[in-house]
C-alpha positions in Angstrom: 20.7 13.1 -11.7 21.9 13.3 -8.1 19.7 11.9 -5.6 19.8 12.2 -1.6 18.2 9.6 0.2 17.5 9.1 4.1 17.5 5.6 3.9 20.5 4.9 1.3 22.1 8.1 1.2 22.9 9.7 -2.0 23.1 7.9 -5.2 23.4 9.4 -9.0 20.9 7.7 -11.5 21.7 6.9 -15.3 20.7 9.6 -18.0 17.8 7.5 -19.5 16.2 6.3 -16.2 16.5 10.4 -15.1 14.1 10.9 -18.1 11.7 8.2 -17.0 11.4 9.8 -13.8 11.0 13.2 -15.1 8.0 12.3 -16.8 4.5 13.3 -15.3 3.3 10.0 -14.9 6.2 9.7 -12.2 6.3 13.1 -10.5 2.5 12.8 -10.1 3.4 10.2 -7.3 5.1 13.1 -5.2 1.3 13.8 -4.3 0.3 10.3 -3.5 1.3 9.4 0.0 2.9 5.8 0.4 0.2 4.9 2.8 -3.4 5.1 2.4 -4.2 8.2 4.7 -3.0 10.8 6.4 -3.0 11.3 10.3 -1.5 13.9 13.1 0.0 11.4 15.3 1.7 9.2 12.9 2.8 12.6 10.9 6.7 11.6 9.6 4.6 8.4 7.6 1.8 10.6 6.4 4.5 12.7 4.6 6.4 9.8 2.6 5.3 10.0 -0.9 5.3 7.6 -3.3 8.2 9.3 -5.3 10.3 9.0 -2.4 9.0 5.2 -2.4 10.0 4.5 -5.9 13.4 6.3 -5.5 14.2 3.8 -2.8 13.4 0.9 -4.3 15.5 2.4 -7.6 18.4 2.5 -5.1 18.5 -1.2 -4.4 17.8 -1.7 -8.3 21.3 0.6 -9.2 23.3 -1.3 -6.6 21.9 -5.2 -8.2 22.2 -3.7 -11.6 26.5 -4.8 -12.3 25.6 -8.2 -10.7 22.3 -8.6 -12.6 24.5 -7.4 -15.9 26.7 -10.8 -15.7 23.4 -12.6 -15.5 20.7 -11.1 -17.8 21.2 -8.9 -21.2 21.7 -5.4 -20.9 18.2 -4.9 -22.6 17.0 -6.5 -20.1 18.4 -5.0 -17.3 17.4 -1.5 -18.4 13.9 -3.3 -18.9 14.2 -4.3 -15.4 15.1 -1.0 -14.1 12.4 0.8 -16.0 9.8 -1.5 -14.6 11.1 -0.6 -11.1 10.5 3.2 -11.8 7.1 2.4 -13.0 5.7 0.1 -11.0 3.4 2.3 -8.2 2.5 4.6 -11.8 -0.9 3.3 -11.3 -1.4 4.2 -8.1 -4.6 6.5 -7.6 -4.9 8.8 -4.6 -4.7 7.7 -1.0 -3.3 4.1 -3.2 -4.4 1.0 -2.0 -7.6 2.6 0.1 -9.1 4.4 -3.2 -7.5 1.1 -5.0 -9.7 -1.6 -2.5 -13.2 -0.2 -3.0 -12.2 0.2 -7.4 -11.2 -3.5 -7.5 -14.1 -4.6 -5.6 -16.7 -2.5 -8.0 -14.9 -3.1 -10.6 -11.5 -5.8 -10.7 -9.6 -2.4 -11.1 -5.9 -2.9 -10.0 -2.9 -0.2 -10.1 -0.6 -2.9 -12.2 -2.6 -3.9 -14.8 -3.5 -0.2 -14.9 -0.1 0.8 -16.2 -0.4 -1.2 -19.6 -3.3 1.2 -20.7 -1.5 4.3 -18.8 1.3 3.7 -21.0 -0.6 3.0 -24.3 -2.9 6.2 -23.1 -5.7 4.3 -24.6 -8.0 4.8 -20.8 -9.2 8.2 -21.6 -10.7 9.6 -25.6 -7.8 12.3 -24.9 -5.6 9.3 -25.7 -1.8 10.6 -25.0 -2.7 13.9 -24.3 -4.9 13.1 -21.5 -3.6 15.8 -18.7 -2.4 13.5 -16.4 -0.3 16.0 -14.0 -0.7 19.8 -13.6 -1.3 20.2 -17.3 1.3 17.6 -18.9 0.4 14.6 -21.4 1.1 11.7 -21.4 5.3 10.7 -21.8 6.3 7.6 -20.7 5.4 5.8 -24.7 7.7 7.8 -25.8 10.6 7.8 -23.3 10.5 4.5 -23.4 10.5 4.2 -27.0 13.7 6.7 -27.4 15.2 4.0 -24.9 14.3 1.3 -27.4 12.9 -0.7 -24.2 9.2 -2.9 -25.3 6.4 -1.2 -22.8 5.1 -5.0 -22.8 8.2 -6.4 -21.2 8.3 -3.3 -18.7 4.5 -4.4 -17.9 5.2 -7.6 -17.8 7.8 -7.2 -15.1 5.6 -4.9 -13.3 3.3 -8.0 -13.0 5.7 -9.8 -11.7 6.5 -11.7 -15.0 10.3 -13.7 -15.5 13.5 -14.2 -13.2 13.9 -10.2 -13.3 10.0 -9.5 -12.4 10.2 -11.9 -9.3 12.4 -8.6 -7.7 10.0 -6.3 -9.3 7.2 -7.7 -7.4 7.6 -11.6 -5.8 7.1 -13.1 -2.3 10.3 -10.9 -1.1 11.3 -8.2 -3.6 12.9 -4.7 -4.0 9.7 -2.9 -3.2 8.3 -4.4 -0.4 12.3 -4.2 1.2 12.0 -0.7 0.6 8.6 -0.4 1.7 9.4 -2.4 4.7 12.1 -0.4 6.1 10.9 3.1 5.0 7.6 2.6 7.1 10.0 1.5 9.8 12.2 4.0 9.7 9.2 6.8 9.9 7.6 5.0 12.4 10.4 6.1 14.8 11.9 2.4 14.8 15.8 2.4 13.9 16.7 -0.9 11.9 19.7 -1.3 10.3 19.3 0.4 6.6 22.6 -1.6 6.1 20.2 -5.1 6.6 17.8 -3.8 3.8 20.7 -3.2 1.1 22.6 -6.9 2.0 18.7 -8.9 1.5 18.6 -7.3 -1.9 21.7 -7.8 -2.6 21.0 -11.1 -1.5 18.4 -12.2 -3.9 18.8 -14.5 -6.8 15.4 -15.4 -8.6 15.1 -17.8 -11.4 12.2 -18.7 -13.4 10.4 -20.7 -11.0 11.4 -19.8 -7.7 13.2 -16.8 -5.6 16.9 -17.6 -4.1 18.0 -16.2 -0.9 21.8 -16.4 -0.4 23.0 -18.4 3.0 24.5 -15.0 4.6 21.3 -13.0 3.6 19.2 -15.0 5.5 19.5 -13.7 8.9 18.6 -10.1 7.0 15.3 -11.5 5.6 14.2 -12.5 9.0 15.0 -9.1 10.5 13.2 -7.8 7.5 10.3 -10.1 8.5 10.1 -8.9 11.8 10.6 -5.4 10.5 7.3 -6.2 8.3 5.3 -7.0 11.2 6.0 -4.4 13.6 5.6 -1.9 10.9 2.0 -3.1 10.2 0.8 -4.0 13.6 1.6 -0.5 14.7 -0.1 0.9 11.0 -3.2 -1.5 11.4 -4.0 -1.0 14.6 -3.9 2.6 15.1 -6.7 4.6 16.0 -6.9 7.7 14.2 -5.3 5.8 11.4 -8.2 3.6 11.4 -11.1 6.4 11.7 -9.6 8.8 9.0 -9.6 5.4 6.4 -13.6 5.0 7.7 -13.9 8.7 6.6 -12.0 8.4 3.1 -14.2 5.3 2.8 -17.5 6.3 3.5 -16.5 9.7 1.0 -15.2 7.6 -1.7 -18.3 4.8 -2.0 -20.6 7.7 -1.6 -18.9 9.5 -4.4 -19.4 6.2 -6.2 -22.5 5.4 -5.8 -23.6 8.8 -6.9 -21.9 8.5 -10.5 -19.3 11.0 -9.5 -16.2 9.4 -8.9 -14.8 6.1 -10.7 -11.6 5.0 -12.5 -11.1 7.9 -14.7 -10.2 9.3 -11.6 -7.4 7.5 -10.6 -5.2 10.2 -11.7 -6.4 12.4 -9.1 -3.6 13.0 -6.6 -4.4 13.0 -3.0 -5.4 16.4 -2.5 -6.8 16.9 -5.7 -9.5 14.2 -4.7 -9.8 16.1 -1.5 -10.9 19.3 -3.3 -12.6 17.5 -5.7 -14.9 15.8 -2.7 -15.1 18.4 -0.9 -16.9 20.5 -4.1 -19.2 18.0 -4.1 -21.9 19.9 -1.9 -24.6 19.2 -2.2 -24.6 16.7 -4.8 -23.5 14.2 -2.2 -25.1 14.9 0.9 -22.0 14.8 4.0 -19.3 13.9 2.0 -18.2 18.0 2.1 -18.8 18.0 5.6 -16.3 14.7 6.2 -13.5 16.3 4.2 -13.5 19.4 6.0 -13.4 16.9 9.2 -10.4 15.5 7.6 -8.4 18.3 6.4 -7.9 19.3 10.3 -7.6 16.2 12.2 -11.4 16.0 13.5 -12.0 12.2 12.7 -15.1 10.1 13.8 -15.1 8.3 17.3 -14.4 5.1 17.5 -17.5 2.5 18.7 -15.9 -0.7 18.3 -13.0 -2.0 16.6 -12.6 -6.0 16.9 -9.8 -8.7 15.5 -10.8 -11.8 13.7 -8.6 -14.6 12.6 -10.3 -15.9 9.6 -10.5 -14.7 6.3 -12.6 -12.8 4.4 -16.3 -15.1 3.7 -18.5 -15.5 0.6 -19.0 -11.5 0.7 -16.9 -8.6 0.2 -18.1 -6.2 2.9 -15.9 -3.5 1.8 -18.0 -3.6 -1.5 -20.8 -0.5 -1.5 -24.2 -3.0 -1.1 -22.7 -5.4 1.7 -21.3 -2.3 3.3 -24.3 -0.2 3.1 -26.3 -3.0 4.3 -24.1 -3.6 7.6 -24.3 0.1 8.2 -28.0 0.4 8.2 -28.3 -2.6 10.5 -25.8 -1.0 12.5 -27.3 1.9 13.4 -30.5 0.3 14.1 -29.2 -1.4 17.1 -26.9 1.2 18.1 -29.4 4.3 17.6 -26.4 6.7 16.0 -25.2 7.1 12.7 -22.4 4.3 11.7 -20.0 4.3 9.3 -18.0 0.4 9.1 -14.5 0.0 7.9 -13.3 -3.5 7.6 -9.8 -4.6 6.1 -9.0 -7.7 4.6 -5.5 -9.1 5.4 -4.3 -11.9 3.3 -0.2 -12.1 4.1 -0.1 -8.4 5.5 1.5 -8.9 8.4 3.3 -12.4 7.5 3.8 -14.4 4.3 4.6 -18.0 3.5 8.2 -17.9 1.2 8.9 -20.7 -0.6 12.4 -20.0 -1.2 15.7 -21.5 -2.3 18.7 -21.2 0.3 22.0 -21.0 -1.5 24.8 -22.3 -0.1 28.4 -22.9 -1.0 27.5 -26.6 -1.9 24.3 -26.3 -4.1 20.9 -25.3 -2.7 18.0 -26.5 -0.7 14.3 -25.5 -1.1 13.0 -24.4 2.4 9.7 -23.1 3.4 9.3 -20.1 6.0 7.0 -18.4 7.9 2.9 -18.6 7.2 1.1 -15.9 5.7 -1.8 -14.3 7.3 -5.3 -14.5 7.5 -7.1 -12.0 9.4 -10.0 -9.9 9.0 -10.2 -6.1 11.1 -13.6 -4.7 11.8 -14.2 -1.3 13.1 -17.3 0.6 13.8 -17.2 4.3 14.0 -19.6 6.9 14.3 -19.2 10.6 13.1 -20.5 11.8 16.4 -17.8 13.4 18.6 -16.7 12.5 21.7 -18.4 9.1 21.9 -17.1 6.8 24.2 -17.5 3.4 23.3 -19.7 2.0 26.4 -20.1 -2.0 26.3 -23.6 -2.7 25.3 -22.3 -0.3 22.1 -19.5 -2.9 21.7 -21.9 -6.1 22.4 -24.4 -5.0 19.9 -21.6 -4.1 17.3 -20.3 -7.7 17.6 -23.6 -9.1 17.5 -24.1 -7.8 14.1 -21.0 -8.2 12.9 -21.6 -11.9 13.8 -24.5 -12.1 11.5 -22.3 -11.0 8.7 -20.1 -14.0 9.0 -17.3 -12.1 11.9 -17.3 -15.2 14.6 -16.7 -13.4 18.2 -15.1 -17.0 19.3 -12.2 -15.4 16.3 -11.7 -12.6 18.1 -7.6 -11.7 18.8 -6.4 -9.3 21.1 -5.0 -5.9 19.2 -1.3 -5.4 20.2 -0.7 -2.7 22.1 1.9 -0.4 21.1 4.2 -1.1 24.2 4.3 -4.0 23.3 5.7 -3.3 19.3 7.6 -0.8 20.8 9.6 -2.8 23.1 13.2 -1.9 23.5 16.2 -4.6 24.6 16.5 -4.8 28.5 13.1 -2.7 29.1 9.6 -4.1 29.1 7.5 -1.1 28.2 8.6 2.6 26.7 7.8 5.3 29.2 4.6 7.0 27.4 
């Protein structure tokens, strides 16, 4: 199989790996974007697809594979490679936003989902369960004809072993991939070249992850990659009211018995269509969708910063949302719809690595990983502008549910990310 990608360029992938990506389970992610919404101003991003994603990440995995082969089994290498095909299977539609509210209803995660996706023991249609425009269940099967153990594909997928640690560690294949793609799509140009040496560059063992002395200056350029990428992704506006819209239509869908994890299979817009069918079983929900579909997102009230973490209560769970929404709207006098996201090493993690050297190694610990919490308040009438007693009385309540304003960190502006060598501020 030839592939042709923008990052990497073109690459040809091995017979049996062609037929795991051929399977259903796989194409289904070329309808599951790679980030968790999908907005007009940040339009080259919204069109990445998982697929694209995972062929990526494959890339780097095909160009460690004859080094990894002097180090590893060949079992296990194809294990390895297998597990890097399948390991965003699991991913439901809009990924980690559907994903967020599933786990905290439920524990649900898109990794340990793969285990039963594979078995085809999360549905009484077992293997024949139509998981993509009419086809069954194959990956079992492929993988058997490979002779590879689903278990130690799982396993890996979990980050399980020397092998798993690039499959999904502190710094591995997919988050490199992940890293620069956002990047790239984000209209930043980063050396591609920086991405393919850090992989290159990686040498895990049972315990820890080892970062070669000359990939090192490459992991801090994909470390700064990592946070411009996010702080430009977190922060953005629209981005921010069309995930308060996908939330407030997924937890209503919820909490109304219509929508849980047999759904996951759903591909982006199938869950759109399926929402939006939902009149009126689930009174707004249509209404939001249609919203959605052409760019007409909520206005924003107040959107706030907070450096701490996230305190004894999930308030992306439905209750704790539902009630900081009604107290919301009884000091602001409009309908309110909260979004809050939960970062814990999003923009910044702590690596506890190994640098090797040509005389040994040394362990060395870099960076801290972040701890923030984002709150925003939006409001699905339109054209609100947020005045400041709106913004004093959001923060007031916001307070009550454990947000300190003395927390509060200013958003980075997008001049600022943007910055270009020798001149301050892009000319917007």
């Amino acid at each position: 199989m030839f592939v042709a990608d923008p990052l990497y360029g073109p690459f040809s992938v091995p017979d049996g790996i062609t037929s795991l990506l051929a399977a259903p389970e796989v194409q289904r992610l070329r309808e599951v974007r790679l980030i968790n919404t999908s907005t007009p101003n940040l339009a080259a991003l919204s069109d990445v697809r998982r697929y694209a994603h995972t062929l990526g990440v494959l890339a780097l995995g095909l160009r460690l594979a004859p080094r990894l082969r002097q180090e590893h089994t060949k079992e296990d290498v194809e294990t390895f490679l297998a597990a890097v095909v399948l390991h965003d299977v699991g991913s439901p539609a809009f990924a980690h936003l559907f994903e967020y509210i599933l786990k905290s209803t439920g524990g649900w995660t898109h990794e340990s989902m793969l285990v039963h996706i594979i078995e085809g023991d999360y549905r009484p249609e077992s293997i024949y369960h139509q998981v993509y425009h009419g086809q069954g269940l194959r990956l079992k099967a492929i993988l058997e004809t490979m002779q590879i153990d689903p278990k130690s594909v799982v396993d890996m997928v979990m980050g399980v072993g020397p092998l798993g640690r690039l499959v999904a560690g502190s710094v591995d294949l997919d988050n490199i991939d992940n890293v620069y793609r956002m990047s790239v799509s984000l209209g930043f140009q980063p050396d591609i070249g920086a991405a393919t040496s850090l992989a290159q560059g990686l040498f895990p063992d049972e315990t820890t992850l080892g970062v070669s002395q000359s990939a090192l200056k490459h992991l801090h350029l994909w470390r700064k990659w990592r946070r411009k990428a996010y702080e430009i992704l977190a922060f953005d506006e629209p981005t921010l009211q069309s995930q308060a819209m996908l939330t407030e239509c997924f937890t209503a869908a919820i909490d109304a018995g219509l929508l849980g994890e047999e759904h996951w299979s759903l591909t982006d817009e199938d869950i759109l269509k399926y929402l939006a069918g939902m009149r009126p079983k689930v009174k707004g929900v249509s209404s939001i969708v249609q919203r959605f579909f052409v760019g007409d997102f909520f206005s924003t009230v107040f959107v706030g910063w907070y450096r701490q973490p996230m305190g004894d209560v999930d308030l992306r769970a439905p209750e704790p949302r539902a009630e900081l929404r009604a107290r919301l709207e009884e000091r602001l006098r409009i309908p309110c719809v909260p979004y809050v996201f939960y970062d814990r090493g999003t923009f910044e993690k702590r690596l506890s690595l190994r640098i090797i050297g040509r005389d040994g190694w040394v362990p060395e610990e870099i960076g801290q990983t972040s701890v923030s919490t984002l709150a925003g308040v939006f409001t699905s009438r339109r054209h609100v502008k947020p005045v400041r007693w709106m913004q004093e009385k959001a923060i007031e309540v916001l307070e009550e549910f454990g947000l300190a304003p003395d927390r509060r960190s200013p958003i980075p502006s997008k001049r600022g990310v943007y910055e270009i060598a020798g001149q301050a501020e892009l000319p917007f």
